[in-house]
N, C-alpha and C positions, 0 to 999 in steps of 0.2 A: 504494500500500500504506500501510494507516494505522499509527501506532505501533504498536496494539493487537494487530494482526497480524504486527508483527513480535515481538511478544513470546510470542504465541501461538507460531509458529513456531519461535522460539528455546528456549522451554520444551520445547517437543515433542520438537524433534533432541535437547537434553540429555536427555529423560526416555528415547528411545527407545537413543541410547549408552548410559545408564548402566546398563538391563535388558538383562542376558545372553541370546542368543538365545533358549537354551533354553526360557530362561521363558514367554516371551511367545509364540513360535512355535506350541505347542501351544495356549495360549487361544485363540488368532487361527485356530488350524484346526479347535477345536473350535465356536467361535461360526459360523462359516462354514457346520462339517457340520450344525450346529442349524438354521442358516435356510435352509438349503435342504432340510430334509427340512419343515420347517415351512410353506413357501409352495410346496415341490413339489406338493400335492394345492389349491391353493387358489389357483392364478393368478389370478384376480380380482382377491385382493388386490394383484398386484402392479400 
């Protein structure tokens, strides 16, 4: 593991503690329902 990645990594665990579930919960299940309604008709792409 190089520095870089642990800094990546260490940013992320702080950035993902410091946002209340709440918050982020919903973006993350809305981006989800997006892409999958997005490449349901269009397997190829995947």
């Amino acid at each position: 593991m190089t520095q870089q990645s642990r800094i990546v990594t260490r940013s992320t665990r702080t950035a993902t503690a410091a946002t209340p579930y709440w918050l982020w919960a919903p973006v993350l299940a809305t981006t989800t329902m997006l892409a999958v309604l997005l490449f349901a008709p269009m397997p190829s792409v995947l």
